[in-house]
C-alpha positions in Angstrom: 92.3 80.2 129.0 89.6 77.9 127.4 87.5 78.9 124.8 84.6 79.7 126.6 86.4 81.8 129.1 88.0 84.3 126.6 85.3 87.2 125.7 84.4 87.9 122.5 85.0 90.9 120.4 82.9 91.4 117.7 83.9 94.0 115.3 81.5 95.4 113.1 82.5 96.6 109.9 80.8 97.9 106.7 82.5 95.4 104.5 85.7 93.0 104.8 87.8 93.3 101.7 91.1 94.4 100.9 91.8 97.4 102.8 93.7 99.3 105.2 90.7 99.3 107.8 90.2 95.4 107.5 94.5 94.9 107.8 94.0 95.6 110.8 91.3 94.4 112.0 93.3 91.2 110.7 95.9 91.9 113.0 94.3 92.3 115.8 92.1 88.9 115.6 95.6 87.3 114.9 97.6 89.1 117.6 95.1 89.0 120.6 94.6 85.4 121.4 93.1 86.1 125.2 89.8 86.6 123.2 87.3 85.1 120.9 86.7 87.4 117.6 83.3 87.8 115.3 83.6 89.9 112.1 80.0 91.4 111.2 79.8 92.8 107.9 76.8 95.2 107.2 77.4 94.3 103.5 79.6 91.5 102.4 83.0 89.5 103.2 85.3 88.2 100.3 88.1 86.5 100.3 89.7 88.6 101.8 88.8 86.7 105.4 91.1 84.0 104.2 94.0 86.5 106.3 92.7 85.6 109.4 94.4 82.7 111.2 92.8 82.6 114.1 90.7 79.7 115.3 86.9 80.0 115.7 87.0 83.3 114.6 83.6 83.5 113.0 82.0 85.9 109.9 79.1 87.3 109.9 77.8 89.4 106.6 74.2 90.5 106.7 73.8 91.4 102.2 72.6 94.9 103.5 71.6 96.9 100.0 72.2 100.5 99.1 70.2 102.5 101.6 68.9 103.2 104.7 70.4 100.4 107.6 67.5 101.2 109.6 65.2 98.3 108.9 68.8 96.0 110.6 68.6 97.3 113.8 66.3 94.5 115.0 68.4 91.7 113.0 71.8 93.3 114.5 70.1 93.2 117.7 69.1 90.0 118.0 72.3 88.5 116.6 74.4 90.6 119.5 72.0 89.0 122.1 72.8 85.6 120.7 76.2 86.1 120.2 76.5 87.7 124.1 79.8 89.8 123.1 82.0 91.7 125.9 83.0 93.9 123.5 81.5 95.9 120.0 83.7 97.5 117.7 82.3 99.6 114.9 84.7 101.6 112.8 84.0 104.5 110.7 80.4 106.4 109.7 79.0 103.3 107.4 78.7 100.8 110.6 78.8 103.3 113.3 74.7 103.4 113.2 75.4 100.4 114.7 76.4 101.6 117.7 72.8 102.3 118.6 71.8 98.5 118.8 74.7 97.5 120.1 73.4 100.0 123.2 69.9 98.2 123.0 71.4 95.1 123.9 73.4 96.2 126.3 76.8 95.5 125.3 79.3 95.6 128.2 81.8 97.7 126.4 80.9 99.8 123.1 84.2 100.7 120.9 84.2 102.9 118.0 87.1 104.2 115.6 87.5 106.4 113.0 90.3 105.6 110.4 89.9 108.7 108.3 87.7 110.4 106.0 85.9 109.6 102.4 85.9 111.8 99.2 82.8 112.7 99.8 83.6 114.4 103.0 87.4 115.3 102.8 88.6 116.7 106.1 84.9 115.9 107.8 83.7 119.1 107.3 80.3 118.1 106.4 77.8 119.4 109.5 75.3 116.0 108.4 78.3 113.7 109.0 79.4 115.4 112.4 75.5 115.2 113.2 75.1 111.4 112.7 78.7 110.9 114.9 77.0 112.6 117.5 73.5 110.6 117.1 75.1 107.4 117.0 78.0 107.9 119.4 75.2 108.5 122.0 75.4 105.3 124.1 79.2 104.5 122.7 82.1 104.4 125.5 85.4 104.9 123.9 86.1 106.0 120.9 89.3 105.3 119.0 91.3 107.8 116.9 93.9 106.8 114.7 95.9 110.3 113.9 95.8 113.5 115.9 94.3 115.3 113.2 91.2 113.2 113.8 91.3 112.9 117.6 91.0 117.4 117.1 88.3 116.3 114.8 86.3 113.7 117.2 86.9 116.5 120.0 86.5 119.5 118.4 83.6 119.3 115.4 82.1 116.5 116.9 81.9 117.6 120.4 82.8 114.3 122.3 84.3 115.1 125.9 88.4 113.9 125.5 87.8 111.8 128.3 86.0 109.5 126.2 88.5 109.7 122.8 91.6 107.8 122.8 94.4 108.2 120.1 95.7 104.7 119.0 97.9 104.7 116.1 98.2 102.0 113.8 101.2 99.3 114.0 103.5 97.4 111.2 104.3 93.7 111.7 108.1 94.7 110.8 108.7 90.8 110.9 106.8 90.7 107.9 107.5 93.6 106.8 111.0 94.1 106.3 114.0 94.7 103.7 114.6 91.6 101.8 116.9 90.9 98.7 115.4 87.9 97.9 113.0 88.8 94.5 109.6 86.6 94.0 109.7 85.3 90.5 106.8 87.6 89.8 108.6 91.0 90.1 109.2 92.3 86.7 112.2 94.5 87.6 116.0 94.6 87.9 117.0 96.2 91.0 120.0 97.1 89.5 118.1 98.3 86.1 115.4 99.8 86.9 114.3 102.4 89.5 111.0 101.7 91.2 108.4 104.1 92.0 105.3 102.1 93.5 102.2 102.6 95.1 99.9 100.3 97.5 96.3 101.1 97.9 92.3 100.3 96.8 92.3 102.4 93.4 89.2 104.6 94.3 88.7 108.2 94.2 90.0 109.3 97.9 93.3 107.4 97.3 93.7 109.1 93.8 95.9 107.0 91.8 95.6 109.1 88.7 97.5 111.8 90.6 100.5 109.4 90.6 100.1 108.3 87.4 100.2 111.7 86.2 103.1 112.5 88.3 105.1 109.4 86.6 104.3 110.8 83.3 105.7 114.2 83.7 108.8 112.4 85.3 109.8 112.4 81.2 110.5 115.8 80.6 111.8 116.3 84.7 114.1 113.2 84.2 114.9 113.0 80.8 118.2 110.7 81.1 116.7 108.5 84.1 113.2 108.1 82.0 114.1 105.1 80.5 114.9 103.3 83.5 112.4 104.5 85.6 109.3 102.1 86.5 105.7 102.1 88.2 104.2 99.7 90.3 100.8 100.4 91.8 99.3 97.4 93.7 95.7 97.6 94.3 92.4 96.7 92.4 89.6 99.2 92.4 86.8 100.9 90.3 89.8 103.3 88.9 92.2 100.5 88.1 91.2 100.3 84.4 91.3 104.7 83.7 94.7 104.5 85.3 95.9 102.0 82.9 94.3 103.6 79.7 95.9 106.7 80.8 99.4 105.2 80.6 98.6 103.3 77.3 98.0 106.3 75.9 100.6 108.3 76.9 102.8 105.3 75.8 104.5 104.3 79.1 102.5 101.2 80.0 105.4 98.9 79.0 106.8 101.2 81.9 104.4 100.1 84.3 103.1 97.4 86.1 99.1 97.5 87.9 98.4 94.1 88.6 95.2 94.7 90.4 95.1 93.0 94.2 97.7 91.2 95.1 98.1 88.9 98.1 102.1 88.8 98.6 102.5 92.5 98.9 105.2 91.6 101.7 107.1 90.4 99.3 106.8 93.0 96.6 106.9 96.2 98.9 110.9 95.7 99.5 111.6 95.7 96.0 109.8 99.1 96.0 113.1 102.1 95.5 110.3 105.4 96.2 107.3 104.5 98.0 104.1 107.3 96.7 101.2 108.1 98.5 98.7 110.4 96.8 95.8 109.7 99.0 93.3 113.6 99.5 92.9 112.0 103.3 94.0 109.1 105.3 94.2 108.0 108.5 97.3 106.2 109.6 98.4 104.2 106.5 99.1 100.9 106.9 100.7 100.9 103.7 103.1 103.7 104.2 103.7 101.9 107.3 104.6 99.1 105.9 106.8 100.6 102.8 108.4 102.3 106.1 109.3 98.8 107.6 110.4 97.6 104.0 112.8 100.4 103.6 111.6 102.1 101.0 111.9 106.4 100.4 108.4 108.0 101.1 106.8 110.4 99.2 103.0 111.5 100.8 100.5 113.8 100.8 100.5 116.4 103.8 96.7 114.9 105.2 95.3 113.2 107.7 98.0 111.2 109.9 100.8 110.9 107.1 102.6 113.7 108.9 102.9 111.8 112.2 104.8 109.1 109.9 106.8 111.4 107.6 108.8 114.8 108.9 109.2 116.3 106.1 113.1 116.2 104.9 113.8 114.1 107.5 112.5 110.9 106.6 110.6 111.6 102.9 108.7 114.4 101.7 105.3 115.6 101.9 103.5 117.5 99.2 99.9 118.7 98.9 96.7 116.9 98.1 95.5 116.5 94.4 98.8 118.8 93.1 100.6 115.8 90.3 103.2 118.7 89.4 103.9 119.0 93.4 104.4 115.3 93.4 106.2 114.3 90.4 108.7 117.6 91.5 109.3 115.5 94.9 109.8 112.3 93.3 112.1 113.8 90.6 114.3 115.4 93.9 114.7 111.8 94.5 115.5 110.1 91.5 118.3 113.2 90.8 119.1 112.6 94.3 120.4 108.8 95.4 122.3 109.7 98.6 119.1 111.6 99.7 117.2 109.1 99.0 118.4 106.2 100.9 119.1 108.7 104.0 115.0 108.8 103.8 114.7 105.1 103.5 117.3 104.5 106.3 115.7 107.1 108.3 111.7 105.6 107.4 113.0 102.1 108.7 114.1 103.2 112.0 111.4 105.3 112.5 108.7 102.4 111.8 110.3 100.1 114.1 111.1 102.8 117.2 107.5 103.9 116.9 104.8 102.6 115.5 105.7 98.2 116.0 102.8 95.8 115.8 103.4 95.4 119.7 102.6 98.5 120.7 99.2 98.8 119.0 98.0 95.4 120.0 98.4 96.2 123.6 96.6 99.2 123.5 93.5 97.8 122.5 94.0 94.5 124.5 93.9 96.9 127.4 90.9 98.6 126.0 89.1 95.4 125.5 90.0 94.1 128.5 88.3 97.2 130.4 84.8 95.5 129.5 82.8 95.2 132.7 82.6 91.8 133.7 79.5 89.7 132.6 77.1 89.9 129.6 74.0 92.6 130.1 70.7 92.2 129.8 
Protein backbone atom coordinates (compact mmCIF):
# COMPACT_ATOMS: atom_id res chain seq x y z
CA UNK A 1 0.00 0.00 0.00
CA UNK A 2 1.61 3.38 -1.00
CA UNK A 3 2.14 6.00 1.18
CA UNK A 4 -0.74 8.02 0.30
CA UNK A 5 -3.13 5.19 0.48
CA UNK A 6 -2.39 4.16 4.14
CA UNK A 7 -4.63 6.55 6.62
CA UNK A 8 -3.11 8.31 9.15
CA UNK A 9 -3.45 8.05 12.79
CA UNK A 10 -2.54 10.83 14.72
CA UNK A 11 -2.24 10.28 18.28
CA UNK A 12 -2.39 13.05 20.58
CA UNK A 13 -0.63 13.01 23.66
CA UNK A 14 0.15 15.37 26.53
CA UNK A 15 3.90 14.89 26.19
CA UNK A 16 6.25 12.18 24.58
CA UNK A 17 8.99 11.19 27.01
CA UNK A 18 9.90 8.15 28.68
CA UNK A 19 6.95 6.52 29.86
CA UNK A 20 4.70 3.69 29.91
CA UNK A 21 1.86 5.59 27.90
CA UNK A 22 4.45 6.69 25.06
CA UNK A 23 6.03 2.74 25.00
CA UNK A 24 3.31 2.06 23.55
CA UNK A 25 2.36 4.44 21.57
CA UNK A 26 5.95 3.36 20.14
CA UNK A 27 4.80 0.09 19.46
CA UNK A 28 2.07 0.65 17.85
CA UNK A 29 3.63 3.32 15.16
CA UNK A 30 6.30 0.40 14.80
CA UNK A 31 3.96 -2.55 14.59
CA UNK A 32 1.11 -1.21 12.34
CA UNK A 33 2.66 -0.45 9.04
CA UNK A 34 -0.89 -0.37 6.96
CA UNK A 35 -0.94 3.26 8.29
CA UNK A 36 0.73 6.54 8.35
CA UNK A 37 1.41 7.90 12.15
CA UNK A 38 1.55 11.72 13.59
CA UNK A 39 2.49 12.20 17.21
CA UNK A 40 0.95 15.62 18.64
CA UNK A 41 2.26 16.72 21.72
CA UNK A 42 0.12 19.37 23.70
CA UNK A 43 3.46 20.14 25.48
CA UNK A 44 6.79 18.88 24.32
CA UNK A 45 8.71 15.75 22.61
CA UNK A 46 12.27 14.72 23.79
CA UNK A 47 14.30 12.36 22.77
CA UNK A 48 12.47 10.01 23.58
CA UNK A 49 10.92 10.01 19.69
CA UNK A 50 14.33 8.62 18.72
CA UNK A 51 12.22 4.87 19.57
CA UNK A 52 10.24 5.27 16.72
CA UNK A 53 11.41 3.45 13.60
CA UNK A 54 8.90 3.97 11.40
CA UNK A 55 9.19 6.04 8.28
CA UNK A 56 7.46 9.40 7.81
CA UNK A 57 6.17 9.17 11.00
CA UNK A 58 5.91 12.86 11.81
CA UNK A 59 5.99 14.97 15.48
CA UNK A 60 4.12 17.53 16.22
CA UNK A 61 4.68 19.48 19.78
CA UNK A 62 2.63 22.66 20.18
CA UNK A 63 4.97 24.37 23.73
CA UNK A 64 1.49 24.57 25.36
CA UNK A 65 2.30 26.30 29.10
CA UNK A 66 0.84 25.57 32.44
CA UNK A 67 -2.84 26.33 32.10
CA UNK A 68 -5.87 26.37 30.53
CA UNK A 69 -5.56 24.49 26.70
CA UNK A 70 -8.51 26.39 25.66
CA UNK A 71 -6.91 29.19 23.70
CA UNK A 72 -5.42 25.64 21.30
CA UNK A 73 -8.49 24.58 20.18
CA UNK A 74 -8.31 26.75 17.01
CA UNK A 75 -4.43 25.87 16.41
CA UNK A 76 -5.34 21.91 16.95
CA UNK A 77 -8.07 22.54 14.72
CA UNK A 78 -6.58 23.75 11.99
CA UNK A 79 -3.62 21.52 12.08
CA UNK A 80 -6.19 18.30 12.07
CA UNK A 81 -7.78 19.87 8.94
CA UNK A 82 -4.38 20.10 7.36
CA UNK A 83 -3.19 16.99 8.31
CA UNK A 84 -6.85 15.25 7.08
CA UNK A 85 -6.37 12.16 9.64
CA UNK A 86 -8.72 8.97 9.57
CA UNK A 87 -8.11 8.42 12.92
CA UNK A 88 -7.45 10.71 16.47
CA UNK A 89 -6.22 9.19 19.40
CA UNK A 90 -6.04 11.04 22.66
CA UNK A 91 -5.03 9.20 25.75
CA UNK A 92 -5.74 10.18 29.22
CA UNK A 93 -7.46 13.51 30.95
CA UNK A 94 -4.43 16.09 29.93
CA UNK A 95 -5.07 15.71 25.98
CA UNK A 96 -8.50 14.31 26.12
CA UNK A 97 -9.94 18.16 25.77
CA UNK A 98 -8.79 17.46 22.63
CA UNK A 99 -11.29 15.34 21.68
CA UNK A 100 -13.62 18.38 21.28
CA UNK A 101 -11.60 19.82 18.16
CA UNK A 102 -10.85 16.75 16.88
CA UNK A 103 -15.08 16.64 16.61
CA UNK A 104 -15.04 20.25 15.07
CA UNK A 105 -13.13 19.01 12.26
CA UNK A 106 -14.82 16.14 11.77
CA UNK A 107 -12.52 13.41 12.19
CA UNK A 108 -13.74 10.13 10.71
CA UNK A 109 -12.96 8.07 13.70
CA UNK A 110 -12.30 9.72 17.36
CA UNK A 111 -10.19 7.19 19.81
CA UNK A 112 -9.66 7.84 23.34
CA UNK A 113 -7.79 5.74 26.17
CA UNK A 114 -7.30 5.80 29.52
CA UNK A 115 -4.01 4.21 30.94
CA UNK A 116 -4.73 4.79 34.65
CA UNK A 117 -4.97 7.37 37.18
CA UNK A 118 -2.57 10.40 38.70
CA UNK A 119 -1.79 11.08 42.40
CA UNK A 120 -3.78 13.61 42.38
CA UNK A 121 -6.87 11.54 41.67
CA UNK A 122 -5.99 7.97 42.91
CA UNK A 123 -8.76 5.57 41.98
CA UNK A 124 -10.69 8.58 39.84
CA UNK A 125 -12.73 9.43 42.47
CA UNK A 126 -12.70 13.00 41.92
CA UNK A 127 -16.50 14.20 40.65
CA UNK A 128 -14.43 17.39 38.51
CA UNK A 129 -12.38 14.67 36.68
CA UNK A 130 -15.40 12.34 35.87
CA UNK A 131 -17.20 15.70 34.78
CA UNK A 132 -14.50 16.76 32.25
CA UNK A 133 -14.51 12.81 30.78
CA UNK A 134 -17.96 13.25 30.23
CA UNK A 135 -17.60 16.95 28.62
CA UNK A 136 -14.95 15.98 26.44
CA UNK A 137 -15.95 12.46 25.60
CA UNK A 138 -19.08 14.12 24.00
CA UNK A 139 -18.40 13.67 20.26
CA UNK A 140 -15.67 10.74 21.02
CA UNK A 141 -16.49 7.15 19.42
CA UNK A 142 -14.61 4.46 21.21
CA UNK A 143 -12.95 4.62 24.04
CA UNK A 144 -10.14 2.36 25.12
CA UNK A 145 -9.58 0.80 28.59
CA UNK A 146 -6.50 -0.75 29.46
CA UNK A 147 -7.54 -2.81 32.84
CA UNK A 148 -10.99 -3.87 33.94
CA UNK A 149 -10.82 -1.91 36.88
CA UNK A 150 -10.97 1.16 34.59
CA UNK A 151 -13.37 -0.11 31.97
CA UNK A 152 -15.97 -0.36 35.61
CA UNK A 153 -14.59 3.12 35.95
CA UNK A 154 -15.28 4.57 32.29
CA UNK A 155 -18.80 2.65 32.66
CA UNK A 156 -19.71 3.08 35.86
CA UNK A 157 -18.54 6.85 37.31
CA UNK A 158 -18.24 8.19 34.12
CA UNK A 159 -21.48 7.05 32.73
CA UNK A 160 -20.37 6.00 29.02
CA UNK A 161 -22.90 3.36 27.46
CA UNK A 162 -20.37 -0.14 27.26
CA UNK A 163 -21.25 -0.18 23.80
CA UNK A 164 -18.87 2.51 23.24
CA UNK A 165 -15.85 1.25 25.89
CA UNK A 166 -13.55 -1.42 24.77
CA UNK A 167 -10.98 -3.20 27.16
CA UNK A 168 -7.50 -3.54 25.30
CA UNK A 169 -4.81 -4.63 27.37
CA UNK A 170 -1.42 -3.74 26.92
CA UNK A 171 1.20 -6.25 24.97
CA UNK A 172 5.14 -7.16 25.68
CA UNK A 173 7.43 -7.54 22.64
CA UNK A 174 8.67 -10.92 24.37
CA UNK A 175 11.36 -11.01 21.40
CA UNK A 176 12.83 -8.25 23.04
CA UNK A 177 12.01 -8.90 26.03
CA UNK A 178 13.21 -12.08 27.10
CA UNK A 179 15.62 -14.18 29.63
CA UNK A 180 19.09 -13.62 28.51
CA UNK A 181 22.53 -14.68 30.22
CA UNK A 182 24.46 -12.58 28.31
CA UNK A 183 25.38 -9.31 30.97
CA UNK A 184 26.01 -5.71 29.31
CA UNK A 185 29.27 -4.47 30.54
CA UNK A 186 27.31 -1.85 32.35
CA UNK A 187 25.54 -4.06 34.96
CA UNK A 188 27.26 -3.79 38.16
CA UNK A 189 26.24 -7.13 39.61
CA UNK A 190 27.26 -10.79 39.84
CA UNK A 191 24.45 -13.01 39.27
CA UNK A 192 25.98 -15.48 41.19
CA UNK A 193 26.88 -12.73 44.11
CA UNK A 194 24.43 -10.71 44.42
CA UNK A 195 20.60 -10.90 44.55
CA UNK A 196 18.79 -8.29 42.59
CA UNK A 197 15.80 -6.41 43.65
CA UNK A 198 14.94 -3.79 40.81
CA UNK A 199 12.50 -1.48 39.77
CA UNK A 200 11.52 0.23 36.35
CA UNK A 201 9.47 3.31 36.23
CA UNK A 202 9.43 7.60 35.92
CA UNK A 203 10.38 8.36 39.69
CA UNK A 204 7.38 10.66 40.45
CA UNK A 205 4.92 10.58 43.24
CA UNK A 206 2.10 8.01 41.78
CA UNK A 207 4.87 5.41 41.14
CA UNK A 208 6.34 5.95 44.66
CA UNK A 209 9.78 4.84 44.59
CA UNK A 210 10.50 5.87 48.13
CA UNK A 211 8.14 3.04 49.24
CA UNK A 212 10.68 0.64 47.68
CA UNK A 213 13.51 2.17 48.88
CA UNK A 214 12.14 2.03 52.28
CA UNK A 215 11.16 -1.57 51.78
CA UNK A 216 14.96 -2.36 50.77
CA UNK A 217 16.16 -0.75 53.85
CA UNK A 218 14.15 -2.72 56.34
CA UNK A 219 15.25 -5.90 54.32
CA UNK A 220 18.50 -5.46 57.02
CA UNK A 221 16.89 -6.39 60.07
CA UNK A 222 14.24 -9.05 57.97
CA UNK A 223 17.30 -10.62 56.17
CA UNK A 224 20.06 -10.14 58.31
CA UNK A 225 22.44 -13.06 56.73
CA UNK A 226 21.31 -12.24 52.96
CA UNK A 227 21.78 -8.21 53.62
CA UNK A 228 25.00 -8.19 52.43
CA UNK A 229 24.44 -9.61 49.21
CA UNK A 230 21.30 -8.16 48.48
CA UNK A 231 21.17 -5.23 45.82
CA UNK A 232 18.77 -2.42 44.27
CA UNK A 233 18.35 -1.33 40.99
CA UNK A 234 15.74 1.22 40.12
CA UNK A 235 15.79 2.46 36.55
CA UNK A 236 13.96 5.61 35.89
CA UNK A 237 14.80 9.41 36.05
CA UNK A 238 12.23 11.65 37.62
CA UNK A 239 11.65 14.71 40.01
CA UNK A 240 12.06 12.04 43.01
CA UNK A 241 15.26 10.52 41.70
CA UNK A 242 17.59 12.65 43.88
CA UNK A 243 15.31 12.17 47.57
CA UNK A 244 15.50 8.50 46.78
CA UNK A 245 19.13 8.52 46.59
CA UNK A 246 19.84 10.78 49.65
CA UNK A 247 17.58 8.51 51.48
CA UNK A 248 19.90 5.48 50.80
CA UNK A 249 23.13 7.63 51.46
CA UNK A 250 21.98 8.20 54.57
CA UNK A 251 20.92 5.12 55.73
CA UNK A 252 24.34 3.86 54.38
CA UNK A 253 23.21 1.39 51.69
CA UNK A 254 23.91 3.44 48.56
CA UNK A 255 27.02 1.31 47.78
CA UNK A 256 24.10 -1.21 47.78
CA UNK A 257 22.32 0.38 45.13
CA UNK A 258 22.33 1.39 41.74
CA UNK A 259 19.67 4.52 40.32
CA UNK A 260 21.12 5.40 37.13
CA UNK A 261 18.42 7.77 36.17
CA UNK A 262 16.82 6.84 32.36
CA UNK A 263 18.23 4.42 30.74
CA UNK A 264 17.79 3.37 27.07
CA UNK A 265 18.86 -0.53 27.16
CA UNK A 266 16.43 -1.55 29.75
CA UNK A 267 16.01 -4.76 27.59
CA UNK A 268 19.10 -5.62 28.43
CA UNK A 269 19.16 -4.81 32.05
CA UNK A 270 15.58 -6.20 33.09
CA UNK A 271 16.84 -10.03 32.65
CA UNK A 272 19.49 -9.50 35.05
CA UNK A 273 16.69 -8.39 37.41
CA UNK A 274 16.24 -11.73 40.41
CA UNK A 275 12.71 -9.77 42.12
CA UNK A 276 11.07 -7.42 39.93
CA UNK A 277 9.03 -4.42 42.60
CA UNK A 278 6.28 -2.50 41.68
CA UNK A 279 5.17 0.07 44.20
CA UNK A 280 3.10 2.20 41.99
CA UNK A 281 -0.61 3.79 44.30
CA UNK A 282 -2.33 3.17 40.67
CA UNK A 283 -1.46 1.89 37.28
CA UNK A 284 -2.94 0.79 34.43
CA UNK A 285 -1.50 -2.11 32.67
CA UNK A 286 2.31 -1.91 33.33
CA UNK A 287 4.35 -2.22 30.59
CA UNK A 288 7.07 -2.64 32.83
CA UNK A 289 5.85 -5.39 34.89
CA UNK A 290 5.08 -6.73 31.59
CA UNK A 291 8.05 -6.70 30.46
CA UNK A 292 10.00 -7.99 33.86
CA UNK A 293 7.20 -10.85 33.22
CA UNK A 294 8.72 -11.66 29.65
CA UNK A 295 12.35 -11.29 31.24
CA UNK A 296 11.62 -13.80 33.82
CA UNK A 297 11.89 -12.09 36.66
CA UNK A 298 9.77 -12.80 40.33
CA UNK A 299 7.02 -9.99 40.65
CA UNK A 300 6.31 -8.21 43.57
CA UNK A 301 3.21 -5.40 42.95
CA UNK A 302 0.82 -3.36 44.41
CA UNK A 303 -2.90 -4.70 44.44
CA UNK A 304 -4.21 -1.43 42.05
CA UNK A 305 -5.35 -0.74 38.98
CA UNK A 306 -4.62 -3.60 36.31
CA UNK A 307 -1.62 -5.29 38.22
CA UNK A 308 -3.98 -7.98 39.42
CA UNK A 309 -4.93 -9.08 35.78
CA UNK A 310 -0.94 -9.62 35.46
CA UNK A 311 -0.21 -11.11 38.94
CA UNK A 312 -2.54 -13.96 40.80
CA UNK A 313 -1.42 -13.61 43.86
CA UNK A 314 0.80 -16.84 44.99
CA UNK A 315 0.58 -18.02 41.77
CA UNK A 316 2.75 -16.02 39.80
CA UNK A 317 4.25 -13.20 42.50
CA UNK A 318 2.59 -11.41 45.21
CA UNK A 319 0.57 -8.50 45.62
CA UNK A 320 0.60 -6.20 48.64
CA UNK A 321 -1.15 -2.92 49.33
CA UNK A 322 -0.55 0.65 48.09
CA UNK A 323 1.82 3.02 50.11
CA UNK A 324 2.42 -0.04 53.02
CA UNK A 325 6.86 -0.38 52.72
CA UNK A 326 6.52 -2.88 55.76
CA UNK A 327 3.79 -4.88 53.54
CA UNK A 328 6.32 -4.78 50.76
CA UNK A 329 9.66 -5.40 52.13
CA UNK A 330 7.63 -8.55 54.24
CA UNK A 331 6.87 -9.85 50.48
CA UNK A 332 10.08 -9.37 49.15
CA UNK A 333 11.84 -10.87 52.27
CA UNK A 334 9.32 -14.25 51.56
CA UNK A 335 11.32 -14.27 48.51
CA UNK A 336 14.76 -13.82 49.21
CA UNK A 337 14.25 -16.67 52.37
CA UNK A 338 12.48 -18.43 49.75
CA UNK A 339 14.58 -19.51 46.24
CA UNK A 340 12.38 -22.44 45.13
CA UNK A 341 9.35 -20.08 45.53
CA UNK A 342 10.75 -17.67 43.80
CA UNK A 343 11.71 -18.97 40.57
CA UNK A 344 8.26 -21.04 40.53
CA UNK A 345 6.96 -17.17 40.26
CA UNK A 346 9.41 -16.22 37.66
CA UNK A 347 8.67 -19.57 35.67
CA UNK A 348 5.08 -19.02 36.17
CA UNK A 349 5.31 -14.76 35.12
CA UNK A 350 7.15 -15.96 31.83
CA UNK A 351 4.52 -18.21 30.66
CA UNK A 352 1.91 -16.09 31.64
CA UNK A 353 3.32 -12.95 29.55
CA UNK A 354 3.79 -14.89 26.57
CA UNK A 355 0.18 -17.03 26.68
CA UNK A 356 -1.57 -13.72 27.38
CA UNK A 357 -0.73 -10.52 26.92
CA UNK A 358 2.02 -10.89 23.41
CA UNK A 359 2.69 -7.84 21.39
CA UNK A 360 0.52 -9.57 18.63
CA UNK A 361 -2.43 -9.58 20.29
CA UNK A 362 -2.65 -5.98 21.22
CA UNK A 363 -1.49 -4.60 17.87
CA UNK A 364 -4.40 -6.34 16.24
CA UNK A 365 -6.82 -5.02 18.36
CA UNK A 366 -6.34 -1.56 17.65
CA UNK A 367 -5.49 -2.28 13.86
CA UNK A 368 -9.00 -3.41 13.77
CA UNK A 369 -10.11 -0.42 15.64
CA UNK A 370 -8.42 1.88 13.38
CA UNK A 371 -9.33 0.26 10.50
CA UNK A 372 -13.19 0.71 11.44
CA UNK A 373 -12.66 4.54 10.39
CA UNK A 374 -15.38 5.47 7.88
CA UNK A 375 -13.95 5.82 4.67
CA UNK A 376 -12.96 9.37 3.41
CA UNK A 377 -11.80 12.60 5.28
CA UNK A 378 -14.91 14.85 6.70
CA UNK A 379 -15.62 18.06 6.19
Amino acid sequence: MSAGARPLVVHLVHRFDTGGLENGVVSLINHLPDFRHAVVAVTEITAFKERVTAPGTQFIALNKPPGQGFWLYPRVYRLLRELRPAVVHTRNLGAMEFQLPAWAARVPLRVHSEHGWDVNDLGGVSRTNQRLRRIYGVGTHRFVALSMAIESYLTGPVGFSRDRVLRICNGVDTQRFAPDTQVPEVWPYRRTEHLVIGAVGRMQAVKDPLSLVDAFLRLRELCPADWPRLRLAMLGGGPLLAAARERLHYAGAAGQAWLPGDRSDVAALLPHFDLFALPSQAEGISNTLLEAMACGCAPVATNVGGNPELVENDTNGLLVPAQDSAALAAALARLVNEPALRRRFAMASLARARAQFSLDGMVAAYGALYASAPRGQGR
